[in-house]
PLY file of the C-alpha trace (Angstrom):
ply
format ascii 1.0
element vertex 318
property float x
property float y
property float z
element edge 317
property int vertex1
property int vertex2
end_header
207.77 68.44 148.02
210.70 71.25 149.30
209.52 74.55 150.85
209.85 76.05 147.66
207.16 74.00 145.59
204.91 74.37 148.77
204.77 77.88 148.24
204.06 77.76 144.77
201.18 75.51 145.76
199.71 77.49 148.19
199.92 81.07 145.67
198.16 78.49 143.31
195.33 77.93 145.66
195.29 81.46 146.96
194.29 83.19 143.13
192.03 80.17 142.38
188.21 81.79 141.37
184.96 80.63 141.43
183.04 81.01 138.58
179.46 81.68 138.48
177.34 78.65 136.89
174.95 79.47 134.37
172.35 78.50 136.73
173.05 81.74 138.75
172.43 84.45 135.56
169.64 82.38 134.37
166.97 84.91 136.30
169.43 87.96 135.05
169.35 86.63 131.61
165.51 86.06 131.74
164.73 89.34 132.31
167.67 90.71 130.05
165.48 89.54 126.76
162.29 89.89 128.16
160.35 92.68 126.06
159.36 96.08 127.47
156.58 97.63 125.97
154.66 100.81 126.51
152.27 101.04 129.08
153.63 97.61 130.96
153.71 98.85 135.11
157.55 97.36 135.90
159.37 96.90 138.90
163.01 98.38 139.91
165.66 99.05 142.65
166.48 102.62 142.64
170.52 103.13 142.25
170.57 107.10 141.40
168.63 110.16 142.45
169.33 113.56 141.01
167.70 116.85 141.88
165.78 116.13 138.39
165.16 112.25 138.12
165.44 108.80 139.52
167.85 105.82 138.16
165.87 102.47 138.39
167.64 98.92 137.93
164.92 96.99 135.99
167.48 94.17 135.75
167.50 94.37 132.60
169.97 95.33 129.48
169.23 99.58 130.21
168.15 101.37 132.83
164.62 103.15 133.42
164.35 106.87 133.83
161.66 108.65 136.05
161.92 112.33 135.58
161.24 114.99 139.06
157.34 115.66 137.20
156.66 111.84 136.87
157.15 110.82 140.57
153.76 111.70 142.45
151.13 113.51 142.44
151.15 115.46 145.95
152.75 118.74 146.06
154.60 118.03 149.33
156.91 115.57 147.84
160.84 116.04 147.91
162.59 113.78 145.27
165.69 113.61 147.77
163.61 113.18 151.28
161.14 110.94 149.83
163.41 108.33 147.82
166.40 106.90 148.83
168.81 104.12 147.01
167.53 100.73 147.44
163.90 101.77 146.95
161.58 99.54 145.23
159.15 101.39 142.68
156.57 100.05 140.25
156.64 102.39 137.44
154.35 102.59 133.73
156.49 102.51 130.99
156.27 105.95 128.80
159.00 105.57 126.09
161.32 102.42 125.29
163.84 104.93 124.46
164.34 107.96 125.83
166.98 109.58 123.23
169.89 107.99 125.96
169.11 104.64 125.16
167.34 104.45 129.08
163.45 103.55 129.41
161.45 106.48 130.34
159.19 105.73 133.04
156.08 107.35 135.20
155.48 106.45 138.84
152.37 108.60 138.86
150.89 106.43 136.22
151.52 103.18 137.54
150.06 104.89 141.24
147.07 105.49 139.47
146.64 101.88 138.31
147.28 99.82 141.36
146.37 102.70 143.74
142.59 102.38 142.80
143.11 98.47 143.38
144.74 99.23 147.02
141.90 101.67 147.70
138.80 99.80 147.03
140.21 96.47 148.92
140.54 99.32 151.92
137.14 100.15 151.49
136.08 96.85 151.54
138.38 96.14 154.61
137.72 98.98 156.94
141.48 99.49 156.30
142.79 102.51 159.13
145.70 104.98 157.38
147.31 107.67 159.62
147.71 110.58 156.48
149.13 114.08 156.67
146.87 117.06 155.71
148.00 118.94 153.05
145.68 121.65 152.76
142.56 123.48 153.39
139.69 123.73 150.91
136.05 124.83 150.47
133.84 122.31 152.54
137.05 120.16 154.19
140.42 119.10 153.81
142.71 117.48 150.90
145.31 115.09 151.80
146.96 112.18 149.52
146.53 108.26 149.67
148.62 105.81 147.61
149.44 108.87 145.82
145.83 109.64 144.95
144.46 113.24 146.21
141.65 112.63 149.00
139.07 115.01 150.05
137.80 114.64 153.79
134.49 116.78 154.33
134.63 118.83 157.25
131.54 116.72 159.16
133.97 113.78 158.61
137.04 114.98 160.40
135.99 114.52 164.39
133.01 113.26 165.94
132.90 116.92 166.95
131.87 120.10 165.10
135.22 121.29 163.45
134.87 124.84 162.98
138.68 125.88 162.10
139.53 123.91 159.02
143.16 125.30 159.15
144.05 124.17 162.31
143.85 120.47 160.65
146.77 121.36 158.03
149.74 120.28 158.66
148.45 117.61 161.30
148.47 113.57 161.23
145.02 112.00 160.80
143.89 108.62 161.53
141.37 107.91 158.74
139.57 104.97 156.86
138.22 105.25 153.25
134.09 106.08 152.84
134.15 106.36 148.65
136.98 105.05 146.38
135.19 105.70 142.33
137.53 105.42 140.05
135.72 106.18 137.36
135.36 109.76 138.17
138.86 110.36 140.02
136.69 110.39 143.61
138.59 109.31 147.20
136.72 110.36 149.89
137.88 109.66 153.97
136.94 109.93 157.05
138.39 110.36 160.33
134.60 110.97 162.69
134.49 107.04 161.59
137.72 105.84 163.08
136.56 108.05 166.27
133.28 106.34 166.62
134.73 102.86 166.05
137.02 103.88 168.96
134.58 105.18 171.03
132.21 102.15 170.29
134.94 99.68 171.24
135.63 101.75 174.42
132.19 101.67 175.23
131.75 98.28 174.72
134.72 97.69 177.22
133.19 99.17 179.87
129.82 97.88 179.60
131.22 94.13 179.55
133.16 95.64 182.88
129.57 96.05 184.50
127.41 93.76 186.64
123.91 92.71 186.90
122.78 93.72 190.22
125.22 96.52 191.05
122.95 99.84 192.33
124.44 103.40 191.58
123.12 107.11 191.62
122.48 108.64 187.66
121.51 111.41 186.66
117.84 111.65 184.33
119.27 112.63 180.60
115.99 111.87 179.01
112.70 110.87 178.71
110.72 109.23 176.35
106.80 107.65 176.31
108.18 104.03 177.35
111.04 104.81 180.03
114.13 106.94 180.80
117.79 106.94 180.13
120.22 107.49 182.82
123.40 108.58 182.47
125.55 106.40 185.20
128.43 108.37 184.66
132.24 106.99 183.24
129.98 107.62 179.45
127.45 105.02 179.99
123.99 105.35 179.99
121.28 102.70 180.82
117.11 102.75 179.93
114.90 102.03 182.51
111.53 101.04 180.74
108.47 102.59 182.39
107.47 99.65 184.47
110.85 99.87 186.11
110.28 103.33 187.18
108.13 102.98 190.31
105.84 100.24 192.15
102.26 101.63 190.62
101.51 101.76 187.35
101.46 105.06 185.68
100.58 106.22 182.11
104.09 108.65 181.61
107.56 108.95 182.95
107.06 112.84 183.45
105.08 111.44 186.22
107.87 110.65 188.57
110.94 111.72 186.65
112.60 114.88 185.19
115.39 115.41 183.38
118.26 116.23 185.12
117.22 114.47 188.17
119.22 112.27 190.31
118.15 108.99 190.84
119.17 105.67 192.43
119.05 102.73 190.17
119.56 99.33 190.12
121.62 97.58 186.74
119.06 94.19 186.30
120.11 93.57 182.74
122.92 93.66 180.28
122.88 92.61 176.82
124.02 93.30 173.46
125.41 96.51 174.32
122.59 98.07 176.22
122.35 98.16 179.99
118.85 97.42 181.25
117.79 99.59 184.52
115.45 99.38 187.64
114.37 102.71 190.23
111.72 100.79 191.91
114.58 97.28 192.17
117.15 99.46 193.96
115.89 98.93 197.40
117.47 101.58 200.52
119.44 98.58 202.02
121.70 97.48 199.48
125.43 99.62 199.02
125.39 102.24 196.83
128.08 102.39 194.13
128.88 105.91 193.41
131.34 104.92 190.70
130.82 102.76 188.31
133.91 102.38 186.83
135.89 101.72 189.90
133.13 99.40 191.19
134.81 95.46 191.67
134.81 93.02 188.98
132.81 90.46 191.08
130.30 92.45 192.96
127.64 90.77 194.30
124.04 91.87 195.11
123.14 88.87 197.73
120.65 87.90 194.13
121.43 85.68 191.96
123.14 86.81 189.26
120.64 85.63 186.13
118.17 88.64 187.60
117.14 89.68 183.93
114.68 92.14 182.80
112.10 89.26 181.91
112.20 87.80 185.66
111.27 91.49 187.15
108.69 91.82 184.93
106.73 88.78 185.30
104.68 89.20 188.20
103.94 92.91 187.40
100.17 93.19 186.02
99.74 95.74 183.40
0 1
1 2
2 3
3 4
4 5
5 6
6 7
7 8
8 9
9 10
10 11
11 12
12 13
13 14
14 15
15 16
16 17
17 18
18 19
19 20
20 21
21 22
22 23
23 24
24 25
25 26
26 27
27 28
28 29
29 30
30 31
31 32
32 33
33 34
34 35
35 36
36 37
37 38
38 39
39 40
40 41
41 42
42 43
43 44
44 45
45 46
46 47
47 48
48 49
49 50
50 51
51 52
52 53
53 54
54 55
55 56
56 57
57 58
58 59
59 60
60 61
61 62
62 63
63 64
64 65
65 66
66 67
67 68
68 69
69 70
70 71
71 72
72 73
73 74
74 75
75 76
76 77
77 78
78 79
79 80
80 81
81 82
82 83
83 84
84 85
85 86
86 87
87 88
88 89
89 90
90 91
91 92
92 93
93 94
94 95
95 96
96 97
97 98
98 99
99 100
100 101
101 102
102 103
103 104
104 105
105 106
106 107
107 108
108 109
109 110
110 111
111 112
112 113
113 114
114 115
115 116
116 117
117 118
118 119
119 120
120 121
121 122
122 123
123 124
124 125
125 126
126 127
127 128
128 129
129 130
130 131
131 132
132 133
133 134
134 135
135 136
136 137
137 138
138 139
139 140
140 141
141 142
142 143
143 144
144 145
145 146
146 147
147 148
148 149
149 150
150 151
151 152
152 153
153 154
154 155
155 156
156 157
157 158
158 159
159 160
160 161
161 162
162 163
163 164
164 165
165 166
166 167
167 168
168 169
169 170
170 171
171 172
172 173
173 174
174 175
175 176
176 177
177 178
178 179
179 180
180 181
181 182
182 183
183 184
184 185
185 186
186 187
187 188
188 189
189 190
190 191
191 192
192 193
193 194
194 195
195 196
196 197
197 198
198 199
199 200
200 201
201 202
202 203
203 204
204 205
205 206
206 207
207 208
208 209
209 210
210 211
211 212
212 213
213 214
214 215
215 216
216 217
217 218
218 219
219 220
220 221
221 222
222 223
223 224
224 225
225 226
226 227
227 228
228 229
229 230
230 231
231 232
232 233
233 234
234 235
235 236
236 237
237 238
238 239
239 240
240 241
241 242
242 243
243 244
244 245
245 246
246 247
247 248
248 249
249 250
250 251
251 252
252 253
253 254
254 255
255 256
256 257
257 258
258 259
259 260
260 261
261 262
262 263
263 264
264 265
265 266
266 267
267 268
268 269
269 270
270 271
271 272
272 273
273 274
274 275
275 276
276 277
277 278
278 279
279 280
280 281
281 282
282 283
283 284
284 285
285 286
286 287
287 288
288 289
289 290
290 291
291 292
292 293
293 294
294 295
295 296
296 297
297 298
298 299
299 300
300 301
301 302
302 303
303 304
304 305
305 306
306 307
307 308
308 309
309 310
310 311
311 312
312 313
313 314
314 315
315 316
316 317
């Protein structure tokens, strides 16, 4: 073969193009007869936004159409901050044809649907949702979930009393679902939960952190007809049941104790959460821990460690 029929070769190879199979536009061509009815909730790509509506690529042989009043329900939203091409929205079909030869279609509605779903399983789930407030109303706050308005009471903002409601708007709110009805249109959140999950968890941290047999100073917070609580300072509190509180028997803590008295005590018992306490245990020789949170992970009484409640009170005689 001369040069010249080597060029003419290579030119040949150069415009050769591959041709889709059939195999590749079978999904495309699937869709392309598949019939679109009112009401279906449909899936597409967004490839247009206007100031007035949203292009959607249903893959399909027209396009769908969601008008600026169709999008979403909360007042906040911006048709060009909150969509962007490439989006994926599930939309309700309004109108096969909307005069353009386009599918009109609602986002709103189709929210509505499969928001409820999302809402319930939430419920359900414990599911946590950081949400913006929108506004202030009579009794609490409004914000929007899934695109579904949600009303958080005012007891159910903080685990403590909220007495400017305003100062919430505006603000980012960690929150989990307390009442998802459908029936009558009613989402109702909470943020006070979220806190005292939090604070629970926290708590529970620091208790596990403790150990049996460590002696600290507390502080008397109150007293009831079977013992005291006493606060031990970094949040924790412990009980100290009435036989605990001193070596003769006596018939009330308001005996010995008052509130707001410091005391030396003497942790003899932890378990499921609660921190079991001893005055009378908490003999003058052992070291004082003033702190219980900096106190070291394997302190050590000179007792062995199983000292439970049930071993200090079996030789007492009541």
């Amino acid at each position: 073969m001369n040069e010249e029929n080597k060029d003419v070769a290579v030119e040949k190879e150069e415009v050769v193009e591959i041709i889709p199979s059939m195999d590749e536009f079978k999904e495309e061509l699937e869709n392309s007869f598949h019939k679109i009815s009112e009401g279906d909730i449909i899936k597409g790509t967004v490839i247009g936004v206007s100031d007035t509506e949203v292009t959607l690529d249903l893959r399909y042989y027209t396009e769908g159409i969601i008008k600026l009043e169709e999008l979403s329900n909360d007042p906040r939203f911006s048709i060009k901050a909150d969509i962007k091409i490439g989006d994926e929205i599930s939309a309700e079909v309004i109108r096969e044809d909307d005069g353009r030869g386009n599918i009109l279609l609602s986002k709103k509605r189709a929210d509505n649907v499969l928001a409820w779903d999302i809402l319930k399983d939430a419920l359900n789930n414990r599911t946590k949702y950081n949400v913006k407030i929108a506004s202030e109303v009579k009794g609490g706050v409004v914000t929007y979930l899934e695109g579904i308005r949600g009303f958080i009471p005012a007891s159910a903002l903080s685990l403590n009393y909220v007495e400017d409601l305003s100062s919430y708007v505006g603000k980012t709110l960690e929150v989990i679902v307390i009442t998802a009805d459908e029936a009558n249109n009613k989402l109702v959140l909470s943020g006070k939960e979220v806190e005292r999950e939090k604070e629970l968890a926290d708590k529970n941290s620091k208790i596990s952190k403790l150990q049996r047999g460590l002696v600290t100073k507390g502080t008397v917070e109150k007293i009831t007809p079977y013992g005291a609580f006493i606060n031990i300072g970094d949040g924790l509190s412990g009980l100290v049941h009435i036989s605990q509180i001193c070596g003769r028997r006596i018939k009330s803590p308001n005996e010995v104790l008052k509130e707001g008295e410091e005391v030396t005590v003497k942790i003899i018992d932890i378990k499921d959460g609660k921190v079991s306490l001893s005055i009378k245990a908490a003999t003058e020789e052992e070291d004082v821990i003033e702190d219980v949170s900096s106190a070291p992970m394997e302190y050590s009484s000179g007792e062995e460690a199983s000292t439970g409640l049930g071993s200090l009170l079996a030789n007492i005689k009541l």
